[in-house]
N, C-alpha and C positions, 0 to 999 in steps of 0.2 A: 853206313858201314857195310864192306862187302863181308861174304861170309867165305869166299872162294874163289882165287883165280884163275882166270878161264884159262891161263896159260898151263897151271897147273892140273885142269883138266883133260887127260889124254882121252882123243876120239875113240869110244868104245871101251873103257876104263871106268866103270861105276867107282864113285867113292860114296866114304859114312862120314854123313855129317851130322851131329848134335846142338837144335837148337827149339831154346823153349823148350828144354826137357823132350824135346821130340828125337829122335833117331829118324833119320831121311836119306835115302840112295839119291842120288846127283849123278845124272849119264849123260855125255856128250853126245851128239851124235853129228855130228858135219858141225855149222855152225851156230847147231843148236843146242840148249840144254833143259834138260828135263830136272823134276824132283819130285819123286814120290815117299811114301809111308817105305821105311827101311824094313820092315817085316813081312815077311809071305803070310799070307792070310788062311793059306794050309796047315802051315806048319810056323814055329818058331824058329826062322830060319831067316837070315842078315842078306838079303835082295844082292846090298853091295858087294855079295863075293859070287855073285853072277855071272854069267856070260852077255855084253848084250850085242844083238847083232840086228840091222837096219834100228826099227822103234819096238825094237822088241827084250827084255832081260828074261832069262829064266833063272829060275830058284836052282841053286847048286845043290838043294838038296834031295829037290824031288820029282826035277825037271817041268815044274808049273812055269807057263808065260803069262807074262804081263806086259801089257800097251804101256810105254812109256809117257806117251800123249797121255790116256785119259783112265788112267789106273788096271783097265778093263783087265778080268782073268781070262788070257785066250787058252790055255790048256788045262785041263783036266792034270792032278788033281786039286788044284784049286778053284773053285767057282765064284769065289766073291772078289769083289776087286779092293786095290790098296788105293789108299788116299793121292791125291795128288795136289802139289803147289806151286802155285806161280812163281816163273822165275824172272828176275830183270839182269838183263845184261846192258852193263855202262861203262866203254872200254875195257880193261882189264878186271873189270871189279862185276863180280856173279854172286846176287843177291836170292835167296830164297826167302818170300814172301808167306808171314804167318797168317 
């Protein structure tokens, strides 16, 4: 069962997706997709209303970046990094893996 269609993923358009009780940013980026921990680890603040741009999102609220790839915090003020999870993509059907 997909959780997301990639079609309805716009390039550079984080969305929030809820599953397993978890809350997860999902960002396109070319033909790829990412899924990380939906909360900045700064602050309580929803990743998905981000900007993201190459493999990078920042927090809307406080301007912290995150590596879409591997959670990493590259800006100050956030130092510790958000979770991340596999994603599969099988034609139209974009799975995030618990």
């Amino acid at each position: 069962m997909s959780d997301i269609s990639l079609a309805t993923l716009a390039d550079g358009k984080p969305v929030r997706l809820e599953k397993n009780g978890e809350t997860i940013c999902v960002a396109r980026v070319g033909a790829e997709v990412f899924a990380i921990g939906d909360v900045c680890s700064h602050s309580d603040a929803s990743l998905s209303e981000g900007d993201v741009s190459e493999f990078k999102i920042e927090c809307w609220l406080h301007g912290a970046e995150f590596d879409l790839r591997t959670g990493e915090a590259l800006t100050p003020p956030a130092v510790a990094p958000v979770k991340t999870y596999p994603v599969t993509i099988d034609g139209d059907s974009v799975t995030v893996e618990m």
